[in-house]
C-alpha positions as CSV (number, residue, x, y, z in Angstrom):
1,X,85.6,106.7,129.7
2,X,85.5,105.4,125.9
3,X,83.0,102.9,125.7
4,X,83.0,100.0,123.1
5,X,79.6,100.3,121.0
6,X,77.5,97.2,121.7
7,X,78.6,95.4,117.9
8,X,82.3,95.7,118.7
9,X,83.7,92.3,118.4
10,X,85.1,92.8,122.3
11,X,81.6,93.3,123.6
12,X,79.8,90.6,121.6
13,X,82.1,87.8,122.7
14,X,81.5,88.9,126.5
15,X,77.7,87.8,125.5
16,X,78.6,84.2,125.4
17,X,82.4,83.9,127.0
18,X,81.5,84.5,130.7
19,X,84.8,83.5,132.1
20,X,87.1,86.0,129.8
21,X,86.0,88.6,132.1
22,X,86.9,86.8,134.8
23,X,90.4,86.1,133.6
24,X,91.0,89.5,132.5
25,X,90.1,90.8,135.7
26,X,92.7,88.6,137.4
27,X,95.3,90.3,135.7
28,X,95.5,94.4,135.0
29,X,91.5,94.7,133.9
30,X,89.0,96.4,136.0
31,X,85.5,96.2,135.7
32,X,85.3,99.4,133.7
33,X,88.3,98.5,131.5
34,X,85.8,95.7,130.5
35,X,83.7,98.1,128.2
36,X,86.7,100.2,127.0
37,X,87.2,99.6,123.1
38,X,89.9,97.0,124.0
39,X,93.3,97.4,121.8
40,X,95.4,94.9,121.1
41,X,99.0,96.4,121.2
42,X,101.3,93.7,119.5
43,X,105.5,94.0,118.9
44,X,107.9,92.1,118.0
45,X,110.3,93.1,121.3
46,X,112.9,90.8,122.3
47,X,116.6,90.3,122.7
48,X,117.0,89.0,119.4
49,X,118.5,91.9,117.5
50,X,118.4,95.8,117.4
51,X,115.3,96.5,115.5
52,X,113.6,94.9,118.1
53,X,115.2,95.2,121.5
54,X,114.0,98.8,122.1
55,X,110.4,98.5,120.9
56,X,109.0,98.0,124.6
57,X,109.9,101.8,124.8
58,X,107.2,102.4,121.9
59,X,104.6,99.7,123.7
60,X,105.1,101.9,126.7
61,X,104.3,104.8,124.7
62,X,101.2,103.7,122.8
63,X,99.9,102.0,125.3
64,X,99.4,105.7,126.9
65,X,98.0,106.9,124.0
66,X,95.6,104.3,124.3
67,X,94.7,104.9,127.5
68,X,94.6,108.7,127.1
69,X,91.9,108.2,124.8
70,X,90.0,106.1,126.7
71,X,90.8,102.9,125.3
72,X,92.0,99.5,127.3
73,X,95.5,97.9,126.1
74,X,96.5,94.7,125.9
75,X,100.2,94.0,125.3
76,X,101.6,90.7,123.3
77,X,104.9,90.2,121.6
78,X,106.0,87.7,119.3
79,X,109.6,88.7,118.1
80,X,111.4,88.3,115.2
81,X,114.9,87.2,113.7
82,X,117.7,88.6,112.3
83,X,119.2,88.2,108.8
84,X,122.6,89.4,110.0
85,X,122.9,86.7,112.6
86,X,121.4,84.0,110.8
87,X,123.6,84.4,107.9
88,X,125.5,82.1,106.4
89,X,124.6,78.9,108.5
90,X,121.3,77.0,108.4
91,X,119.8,79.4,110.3
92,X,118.6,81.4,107.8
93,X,116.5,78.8,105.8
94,X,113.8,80.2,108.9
95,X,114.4,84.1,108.3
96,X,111.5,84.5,105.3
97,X,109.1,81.8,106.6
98,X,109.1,83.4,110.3
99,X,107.5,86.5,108.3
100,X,104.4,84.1,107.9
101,X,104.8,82.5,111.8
102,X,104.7,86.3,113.0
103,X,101.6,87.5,110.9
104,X,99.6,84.0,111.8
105,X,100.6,85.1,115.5
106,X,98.6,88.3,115.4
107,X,95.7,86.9,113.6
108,X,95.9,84.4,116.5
109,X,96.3,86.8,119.2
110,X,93.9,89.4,117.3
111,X,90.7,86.7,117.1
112,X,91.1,84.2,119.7
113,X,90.3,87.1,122.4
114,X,88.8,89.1,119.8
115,X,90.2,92.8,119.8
116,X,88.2,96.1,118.1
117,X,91.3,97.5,117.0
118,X,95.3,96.5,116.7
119,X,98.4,99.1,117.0
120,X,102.1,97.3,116.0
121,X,105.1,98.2,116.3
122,X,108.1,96.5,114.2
123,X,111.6,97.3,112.5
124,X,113.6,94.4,110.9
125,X,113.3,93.1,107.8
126,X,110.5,90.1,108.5
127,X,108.8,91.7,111.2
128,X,107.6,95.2,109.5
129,X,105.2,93.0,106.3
130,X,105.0,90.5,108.6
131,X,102.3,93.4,110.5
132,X,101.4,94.8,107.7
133,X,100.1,91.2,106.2
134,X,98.2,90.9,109.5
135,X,96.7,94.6,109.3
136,X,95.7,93.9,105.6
137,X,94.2,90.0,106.4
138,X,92.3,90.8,109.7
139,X,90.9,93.9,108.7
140,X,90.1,95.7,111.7
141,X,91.1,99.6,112.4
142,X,95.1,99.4,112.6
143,X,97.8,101.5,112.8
144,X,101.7,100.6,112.2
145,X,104.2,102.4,114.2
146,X,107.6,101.5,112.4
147,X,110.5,100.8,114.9
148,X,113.2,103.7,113.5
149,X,116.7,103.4,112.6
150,X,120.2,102.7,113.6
151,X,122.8,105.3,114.4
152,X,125.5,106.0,111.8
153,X,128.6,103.6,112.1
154,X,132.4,105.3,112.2
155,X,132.7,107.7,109.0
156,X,129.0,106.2,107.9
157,X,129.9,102.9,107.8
158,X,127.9,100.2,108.5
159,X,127.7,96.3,109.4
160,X,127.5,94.7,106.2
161,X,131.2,95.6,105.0
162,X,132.1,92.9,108.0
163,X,131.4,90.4,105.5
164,X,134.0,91.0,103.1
165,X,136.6,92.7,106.0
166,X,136.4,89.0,107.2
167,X,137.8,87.7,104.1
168,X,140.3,90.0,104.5
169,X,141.8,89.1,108.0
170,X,141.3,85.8,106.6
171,X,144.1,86.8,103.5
172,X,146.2,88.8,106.2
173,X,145.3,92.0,104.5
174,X,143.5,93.4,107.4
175,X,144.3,92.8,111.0
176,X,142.3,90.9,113.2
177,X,142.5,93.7,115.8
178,X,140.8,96.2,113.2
179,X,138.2,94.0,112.3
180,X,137.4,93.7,115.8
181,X,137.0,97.4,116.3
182,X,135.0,97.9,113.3
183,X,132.8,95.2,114.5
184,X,132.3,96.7,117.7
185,X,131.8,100.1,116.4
186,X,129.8,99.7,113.8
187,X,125.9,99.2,115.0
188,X,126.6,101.6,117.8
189,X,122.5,102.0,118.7
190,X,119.3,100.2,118.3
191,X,116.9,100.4,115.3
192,X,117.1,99.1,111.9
193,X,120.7,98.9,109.7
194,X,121.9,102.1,109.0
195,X,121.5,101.3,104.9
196,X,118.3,101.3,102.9
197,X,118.1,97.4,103.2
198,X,114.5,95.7,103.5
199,X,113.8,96.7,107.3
200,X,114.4,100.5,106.1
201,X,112.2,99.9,102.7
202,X,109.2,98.1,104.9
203,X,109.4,100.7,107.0
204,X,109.0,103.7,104.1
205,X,106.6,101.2,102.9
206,X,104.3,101.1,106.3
207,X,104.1,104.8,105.6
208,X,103.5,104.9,101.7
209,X,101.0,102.4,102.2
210,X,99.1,104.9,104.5
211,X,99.4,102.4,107.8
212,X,101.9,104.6,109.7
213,X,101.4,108.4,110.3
214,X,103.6,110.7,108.4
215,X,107.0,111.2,108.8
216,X,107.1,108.1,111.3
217,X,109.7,105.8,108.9
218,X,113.0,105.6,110.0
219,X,112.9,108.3,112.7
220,X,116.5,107.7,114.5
221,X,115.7,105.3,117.2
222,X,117.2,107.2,120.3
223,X,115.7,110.3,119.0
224,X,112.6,111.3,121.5
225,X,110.3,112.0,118.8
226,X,110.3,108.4,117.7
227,X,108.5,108.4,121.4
228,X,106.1,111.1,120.3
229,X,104.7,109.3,117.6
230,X,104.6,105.8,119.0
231,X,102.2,108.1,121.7
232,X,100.1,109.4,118.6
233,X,99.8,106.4,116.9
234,X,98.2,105.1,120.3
235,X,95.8,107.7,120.5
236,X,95.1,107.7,116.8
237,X,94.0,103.6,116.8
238,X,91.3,104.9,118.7
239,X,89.7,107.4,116.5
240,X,90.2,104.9,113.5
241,X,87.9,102.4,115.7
242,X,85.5,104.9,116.8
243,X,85.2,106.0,112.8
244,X,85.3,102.5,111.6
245,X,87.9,103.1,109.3
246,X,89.2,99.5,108.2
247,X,92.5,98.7,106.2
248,X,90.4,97.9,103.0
249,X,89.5,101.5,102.6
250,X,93.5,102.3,103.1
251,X,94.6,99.7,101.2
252,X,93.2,100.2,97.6
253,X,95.1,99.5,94.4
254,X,96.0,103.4,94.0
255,X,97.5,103.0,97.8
256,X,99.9,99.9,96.4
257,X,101.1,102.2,93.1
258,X,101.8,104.9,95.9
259,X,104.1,103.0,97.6
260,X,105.6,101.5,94.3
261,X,106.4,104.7,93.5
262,X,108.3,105.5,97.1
263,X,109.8,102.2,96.5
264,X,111.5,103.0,93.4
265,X,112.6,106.7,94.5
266,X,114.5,105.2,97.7
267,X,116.1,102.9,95.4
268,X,114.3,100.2,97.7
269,X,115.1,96.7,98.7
270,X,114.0,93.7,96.2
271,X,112.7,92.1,98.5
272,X,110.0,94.5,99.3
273,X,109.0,93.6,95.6
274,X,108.5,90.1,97.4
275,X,106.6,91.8,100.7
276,X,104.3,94.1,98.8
277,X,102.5,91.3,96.9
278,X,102.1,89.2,99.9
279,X,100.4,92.2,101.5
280,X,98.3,93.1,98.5
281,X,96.9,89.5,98.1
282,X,95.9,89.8,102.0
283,X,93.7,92.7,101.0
284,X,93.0,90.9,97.5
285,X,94.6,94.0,95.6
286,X,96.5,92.4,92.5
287,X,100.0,93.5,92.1
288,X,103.0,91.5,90.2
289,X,106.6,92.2,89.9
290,X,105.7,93.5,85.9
291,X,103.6,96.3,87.3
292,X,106.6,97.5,89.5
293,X,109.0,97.3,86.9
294,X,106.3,99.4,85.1
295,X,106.1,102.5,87.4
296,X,109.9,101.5,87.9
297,X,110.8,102.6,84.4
298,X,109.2,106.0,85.1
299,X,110.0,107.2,88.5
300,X,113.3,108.1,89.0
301,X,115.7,107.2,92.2
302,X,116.1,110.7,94.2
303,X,117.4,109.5,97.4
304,X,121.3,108.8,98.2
305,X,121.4,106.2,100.8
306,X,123.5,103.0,101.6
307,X,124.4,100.2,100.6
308,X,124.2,101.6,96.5
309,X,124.9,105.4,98.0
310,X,126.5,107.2,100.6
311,X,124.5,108.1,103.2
312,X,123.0,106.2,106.5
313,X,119.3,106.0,107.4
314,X,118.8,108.5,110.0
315,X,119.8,110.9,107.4
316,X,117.1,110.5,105.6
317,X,114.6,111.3,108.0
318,X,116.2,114.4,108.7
319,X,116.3,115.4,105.2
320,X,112.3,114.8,105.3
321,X,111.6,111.3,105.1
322,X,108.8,109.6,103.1
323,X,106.7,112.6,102.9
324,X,109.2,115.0,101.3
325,X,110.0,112.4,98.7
326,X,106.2,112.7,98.3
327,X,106.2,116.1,97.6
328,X,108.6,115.4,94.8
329,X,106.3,113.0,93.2
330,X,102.9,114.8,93.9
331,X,101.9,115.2,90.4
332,X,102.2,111.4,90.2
333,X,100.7,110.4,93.2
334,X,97.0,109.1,94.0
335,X,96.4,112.4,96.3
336,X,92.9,111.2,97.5
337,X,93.7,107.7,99.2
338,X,93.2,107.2,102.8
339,X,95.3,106.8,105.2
340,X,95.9,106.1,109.1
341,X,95.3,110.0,109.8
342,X,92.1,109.9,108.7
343,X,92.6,111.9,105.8
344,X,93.6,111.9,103.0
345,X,97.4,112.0,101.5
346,X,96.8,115.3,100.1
347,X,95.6,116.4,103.4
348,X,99.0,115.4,104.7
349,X,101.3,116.6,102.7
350,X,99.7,120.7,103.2
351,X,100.2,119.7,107.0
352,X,103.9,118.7,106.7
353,X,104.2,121.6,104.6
354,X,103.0,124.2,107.0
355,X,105.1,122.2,110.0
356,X,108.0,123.9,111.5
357,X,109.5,120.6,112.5
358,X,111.3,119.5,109.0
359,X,112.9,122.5,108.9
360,X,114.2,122.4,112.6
361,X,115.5,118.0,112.0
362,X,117.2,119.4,108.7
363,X,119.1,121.0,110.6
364,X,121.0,118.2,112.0
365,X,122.2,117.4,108.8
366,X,124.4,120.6,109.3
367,X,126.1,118.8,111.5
368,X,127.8,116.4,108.5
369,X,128.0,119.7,106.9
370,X,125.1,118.4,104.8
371,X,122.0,119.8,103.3
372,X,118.4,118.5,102.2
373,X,119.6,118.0,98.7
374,X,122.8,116.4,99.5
375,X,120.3,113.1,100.7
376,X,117.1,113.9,98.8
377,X,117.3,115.0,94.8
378,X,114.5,116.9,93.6
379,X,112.2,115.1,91.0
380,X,113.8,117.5,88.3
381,X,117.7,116.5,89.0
382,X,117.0,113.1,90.3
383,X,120.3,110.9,91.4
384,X,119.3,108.1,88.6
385,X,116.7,108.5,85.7
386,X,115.2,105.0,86.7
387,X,113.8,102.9,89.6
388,X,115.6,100.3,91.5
389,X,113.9,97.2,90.1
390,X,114.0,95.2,86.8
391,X,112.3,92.1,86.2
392,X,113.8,90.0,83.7
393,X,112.1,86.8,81.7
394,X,113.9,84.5,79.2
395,X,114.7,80.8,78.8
396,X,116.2,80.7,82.6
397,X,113.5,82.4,84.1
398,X,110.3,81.7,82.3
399,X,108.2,83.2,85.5
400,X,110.5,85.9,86.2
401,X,113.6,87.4,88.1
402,X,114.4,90.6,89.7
403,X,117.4,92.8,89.9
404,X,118.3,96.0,91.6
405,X,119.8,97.5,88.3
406,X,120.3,100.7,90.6
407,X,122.4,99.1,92.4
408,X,124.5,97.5,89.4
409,X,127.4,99.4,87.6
410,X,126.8,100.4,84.1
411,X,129.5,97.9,81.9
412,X,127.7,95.3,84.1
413,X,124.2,96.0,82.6
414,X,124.8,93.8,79.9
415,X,127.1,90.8,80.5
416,X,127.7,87.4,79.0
417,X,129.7,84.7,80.3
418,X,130.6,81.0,81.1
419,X,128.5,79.2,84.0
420,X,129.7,77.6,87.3
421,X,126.9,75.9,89.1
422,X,126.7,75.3,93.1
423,X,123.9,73.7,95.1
424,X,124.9,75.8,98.1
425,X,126.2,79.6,99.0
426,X,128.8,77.7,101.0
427,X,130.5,75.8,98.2
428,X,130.2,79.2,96.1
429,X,132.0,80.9,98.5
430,X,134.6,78.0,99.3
431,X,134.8,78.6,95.1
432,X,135.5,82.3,95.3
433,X,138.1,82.4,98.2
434,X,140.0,79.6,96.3
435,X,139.8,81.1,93.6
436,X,137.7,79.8,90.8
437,X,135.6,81.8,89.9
438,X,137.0,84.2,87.6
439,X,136.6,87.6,85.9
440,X,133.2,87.0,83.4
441,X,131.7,84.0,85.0
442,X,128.0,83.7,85.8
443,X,128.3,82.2,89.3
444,X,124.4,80.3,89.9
445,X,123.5,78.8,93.3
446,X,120.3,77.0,92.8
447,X,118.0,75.1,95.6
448,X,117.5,78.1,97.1
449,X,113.9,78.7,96.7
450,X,111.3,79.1,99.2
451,X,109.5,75.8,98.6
452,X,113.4,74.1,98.8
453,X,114.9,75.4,101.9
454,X,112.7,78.3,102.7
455,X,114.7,81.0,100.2
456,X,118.1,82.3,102.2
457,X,119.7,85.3,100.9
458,X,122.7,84.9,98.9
459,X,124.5,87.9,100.8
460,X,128.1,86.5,101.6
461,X,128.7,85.5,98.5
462,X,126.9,88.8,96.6
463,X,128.9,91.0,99.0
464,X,132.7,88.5,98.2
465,X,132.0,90.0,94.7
466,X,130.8,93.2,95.1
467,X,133.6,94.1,97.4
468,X,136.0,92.6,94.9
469,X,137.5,95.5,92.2
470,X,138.3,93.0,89.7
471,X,134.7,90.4,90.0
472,X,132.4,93.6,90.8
473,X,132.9,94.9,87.1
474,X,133.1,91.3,85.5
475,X,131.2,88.7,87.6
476,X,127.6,88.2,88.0
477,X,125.4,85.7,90.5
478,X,122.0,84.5,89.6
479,X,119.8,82.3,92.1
480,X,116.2,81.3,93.2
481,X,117.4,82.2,96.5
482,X,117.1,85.9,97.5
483,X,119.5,88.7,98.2
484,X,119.5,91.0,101.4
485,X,118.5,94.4,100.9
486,X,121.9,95.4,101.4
487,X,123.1,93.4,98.0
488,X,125.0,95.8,95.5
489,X,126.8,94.2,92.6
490,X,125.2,92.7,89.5
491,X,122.9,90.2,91.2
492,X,119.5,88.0,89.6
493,X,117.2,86.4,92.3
494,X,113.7,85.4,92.7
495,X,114.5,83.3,89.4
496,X,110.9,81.3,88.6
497,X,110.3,78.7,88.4
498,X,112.9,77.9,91.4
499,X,115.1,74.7,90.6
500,X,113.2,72.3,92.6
501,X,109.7,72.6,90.5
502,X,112.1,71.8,88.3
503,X,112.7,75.3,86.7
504,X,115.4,75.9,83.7
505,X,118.2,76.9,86.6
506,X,118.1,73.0,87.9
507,X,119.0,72.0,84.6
508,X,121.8,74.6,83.9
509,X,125.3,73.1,83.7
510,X,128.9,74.6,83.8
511,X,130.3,75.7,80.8
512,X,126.8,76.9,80.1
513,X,126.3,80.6,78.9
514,X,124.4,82.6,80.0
515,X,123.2,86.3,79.1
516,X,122.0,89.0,81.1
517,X,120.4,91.9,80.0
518,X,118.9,94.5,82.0
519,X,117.9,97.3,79.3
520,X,116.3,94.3,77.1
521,X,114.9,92.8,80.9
522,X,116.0,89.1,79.3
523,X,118.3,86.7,81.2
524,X,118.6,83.6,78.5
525,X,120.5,80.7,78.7
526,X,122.5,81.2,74.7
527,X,125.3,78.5,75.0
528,X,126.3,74.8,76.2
529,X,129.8,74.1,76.6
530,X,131.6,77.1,75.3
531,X,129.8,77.3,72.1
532,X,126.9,80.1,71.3
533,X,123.0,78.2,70.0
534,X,120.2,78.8,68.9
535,X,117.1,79.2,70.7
536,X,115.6,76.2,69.2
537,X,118.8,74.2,70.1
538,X,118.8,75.2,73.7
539,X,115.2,74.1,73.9
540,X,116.3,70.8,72.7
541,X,119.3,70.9,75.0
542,X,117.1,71.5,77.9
543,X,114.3,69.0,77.3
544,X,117.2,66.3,76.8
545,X,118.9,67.4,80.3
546,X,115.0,67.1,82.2
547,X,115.2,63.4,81.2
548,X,117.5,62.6,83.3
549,X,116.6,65.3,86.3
550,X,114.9,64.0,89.4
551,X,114.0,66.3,91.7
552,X,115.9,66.5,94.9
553,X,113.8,65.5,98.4
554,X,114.9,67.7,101.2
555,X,113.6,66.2,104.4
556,X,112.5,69.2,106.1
557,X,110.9,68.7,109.5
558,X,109.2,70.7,111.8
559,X,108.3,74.4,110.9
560,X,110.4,74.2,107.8
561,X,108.8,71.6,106.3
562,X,105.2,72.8,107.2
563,X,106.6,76.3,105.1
564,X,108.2,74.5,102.4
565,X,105.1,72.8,101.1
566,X,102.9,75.4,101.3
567,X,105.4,78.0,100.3
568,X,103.9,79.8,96.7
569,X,106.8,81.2,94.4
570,X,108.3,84.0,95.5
571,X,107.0,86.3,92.4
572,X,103.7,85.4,94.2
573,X,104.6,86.9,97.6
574,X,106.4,83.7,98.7
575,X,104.0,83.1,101.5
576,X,102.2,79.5,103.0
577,X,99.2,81.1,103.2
578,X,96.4,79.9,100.9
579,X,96.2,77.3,98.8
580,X,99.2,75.4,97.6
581,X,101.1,76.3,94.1
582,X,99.3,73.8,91.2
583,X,102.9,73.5,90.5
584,X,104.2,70.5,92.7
585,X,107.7,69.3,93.4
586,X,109.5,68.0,90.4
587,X,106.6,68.4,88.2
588,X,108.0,69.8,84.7
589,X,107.6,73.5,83.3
């Protein structure tokens, strides 16, 4: 038997709270489970999409390895949504703020009991920071055991090209017959999306961070070993409790520029630009969006995955996963942090060196008549000479915006054009499909922002264009909403301040121009009606249009009005925790 020291939170609570044993013991506890360093062995399982449906599988497994080392689990779940079948109805107004509901669960479930040590399992896009904001806020030895990935799709297609096929039927250019196919074809197992979207990032993240064990991101998810490590991750939470090693000594400021670093060689998701400073203000590491375009600039994109490249997930992992794209950058890496092993990242990376395993999963990629290479570019011939990330700044986005410039065709680095204004994806979409937007625009959907309807991503509409041959070359779409990890196309979100603190995008009109570019990181509003101004005349131009701008009210009830008000920008991490923005509804910039 593992006994819990005296001082563990489990055994100090069952000083005072007589009946908790009691209770305990009416369900699965026996007397000696009692004084077992208790475990609190949290997922987000449920039938709510394929990142999550399967995780009872790694419960199962890590609730052994709990046991096996002596420990006693206790198993909760709150589960997650999905962006894909949220999208593009109401519904997703509740994707980004049920990343704050799911991390305020675990504190909940971690602390009302209390537990001496938590081990979580997640996949999707919400649910993977949504644990690691918990492991970072409560502080207690954790370990993260990230949910794996989807199967490859028909010829390596995945799910997100439904959104434009759609459009197709709808214009008779596809049948409806093949779209149905496809659509049944195309997520053919459970996991995360095949593409390097945010559940994929998070997940490489987990590991970066040092909060999973190596090589445990984006493991396929019907491959056994994904079974393995869920076990080991079981049986390693109980040596991090028994050495007392907390998430504050993983989670140091060298840890977050670690996982920067990953980010911008997997030509990540934006949205873990978003994730990673909610995480890192948990812990009370600083971290902005400037930083990450900093290490951006200097670490190159080596890996060749969807949506921007060509290859699924899975493949990744078999190539070597987050510790192989290590090894690339291991002269730039922090090489003495901590992590969930226990050691230390150097430590590691001799140990996956010296493991027959890679070598053996490589050779599945045989079976696409693939190589190592083919998925993961070495540090000296890397696929792109920059990150994924830009942040831009200029009179439309005084606090910021973000683009992922890796994902954004050359001509379109630069681009200048007319505006057309919507307060809603849905009329910029009834726009496109009728036909009005044209080659150059600058479409701009504002009111999108977390503290307006809780920050939707804008991926119907990004996808309509960047599926397009004509408006993928010529067309760009700025918001204060967000993008899915998924987005490709020339594409501007996070824009701060959002339009309803009454940010320069509430006051921008059509016939506007606007500029965009990425080398220069500007995005500047340089025209009004057709006609090119100065600087000091826009500023004029604006400061006559906030005269006559009232703030909208939204009305939110319920959860979504709770989130709403507390919401801080996005650039800030974009969660309700904390105190609220000193920037209120409608007040001016």
């Amino acid at each position: 038997m593992n006994a819990a020291s005296s001082d563990a939170a489990s055994q100090k609570v069952r000083k005072i709270s007589f009946e908790g044993d009691a209770l305990r013991m009416s369900m699965d506890w026996t007397v000696e489970d009692l004084g077992r360093v208790q475990v609190l062995v949290e997922s987000t399982h449920g039938a709510s999409h394929p990142s999550s449906y399967h995780l009872h599988e790694l419960v199962g497994e890590m609730e052994k390895g709990v046991f096996q080392m002596g420990g006693k689990p206790a198993i909760y779940t709150t589960t997650d949504i999905c962006d894909g079948v949220a999208q593009a109805h109401n519904g997703m107004h509740y994707s980004l703020l049920s990343r704050d509901m799911i991390a305020n669960m675990v504190e909940i479930h971690a602390l009302a009991t209390p537990f001496d040590a938590l081990a979580l399992t997640s996949a999707g896009d919400k649910a993977v920071p949504a644990h690691l904001m918990a492991i970072a806020r409560l502080n207690i030895p954790a370990i993260h055991v990230p949910g794996g990935a989807m199967g490859a799709g028909p010829c390596m297609r995945s799910n997100e090209e439904l959104w434009h096929m759609s459009v197709e039927v709808e214009q008779e250019k596809m049948s409806k017959e093949e779209f149905l196919a496809f659509q049944r074809a195309c997520c053919p197992t459970c996991g995360a999306c095949q593409y390097m979207g945010t559940a994929a990032t998070m997940q490489v993240m987990s590991e970066a961070l040092g909060l999973a064990l190596p090589w445990s991101a984006l493991i396929p998810a019907t491959n056994a070993e994904i079974k393995r490590a869920a076990r080991a991750a079981g049986q390693q939470v109980m040596k991090l409790a028994q050495a007392g090693i907390t998430p504050s000594r993983i989670l140091t400021r060298e840890a977050f520029e670690n996982a920067v670093m990953v980010h911008s060689a997997i030509g990540g998701s934006l949205n873990a630009v978003m994730h990673l400073i909610a995480i890192a203000r948990e812990i009370g590491v600083p971290l902005d969006a400037y930083e990450m375009d900093r290490i951006h600039r200097s670490v190159p994109v080596l890996v060749d995955t969807k949506t921007a490249g060509h290859y699924p997930t899975e493949l990744f992992w078999y190539a070597g996963g987050v510790p192989q794209v290590m090894l690339e950058l291991e002269d730039r890496l922090h090489l003495d942090v901590l992590t969930v092993t226990g050691r230390t990242l150097r430590d590691n990376l001799a140990e996956y060196r010296a493991n027959e395993m890679p070598r053996f999963a490589e050779m599945f990629l045989a079976n696409y008549k693939l190589n190592r290479r083919d998925v993961i570019y070495s540090i000296r011939k890397p696929l792109k000479s920059e990150g994924s990330l830009a942040v831009l700044t200029g009179n439309l986005a005084p606090q910021g915006a973000t683009i992922k410039k890796s994902a954004v065709s050359k001509e379109m680095h630069v681009h200048e054009g007319p505006v057309k204004v919507f307060d809603s994806e849905r009329a910029a979409v009834d726009a496109l499909t009728g036909k009005r937007i044209v080659p150059g625009d600058v479409v701009i959907i504002r009111y999108q922002g977390p503290r307006a309807i809780g920050m939707p991503e804008m991926f119907f509409m990004s996808e309509l264009i960047a599926s397009d041959p004509v408006l993928s070359h010529t067309t760009s779409l700025v918001t204060d909403g967000r993008f899915s990890g998924a987005t490709r196309g020339p594409c501007v979100g996070y824009l701060g301040p959002e339009a309803i603190d009454g940010g320069p995008i509430a006051l921008v009109a059509d016939g506007d121009i606007v500029r965009i570019d990425i080398p220069a990181r500007t995005i500047d509003i340089v025209g009004t009606e057709g006609v090119k101004r100065t600087a000091d005349e826009i500023a004029d131009i604006l400061l006559e249009r906030r005269q006559g701008w009232t703030s909208p009210v939204m009305g939110h009830k319920g959860v979504l009005g709770q989130y709403t008000r507390l919401a801080r920008p996005a650039l800030e991490g974009g969660s309700s925790a904390g105190p609220e923005p000193a920037a209120g509804r409608g007040d001016a910039v």
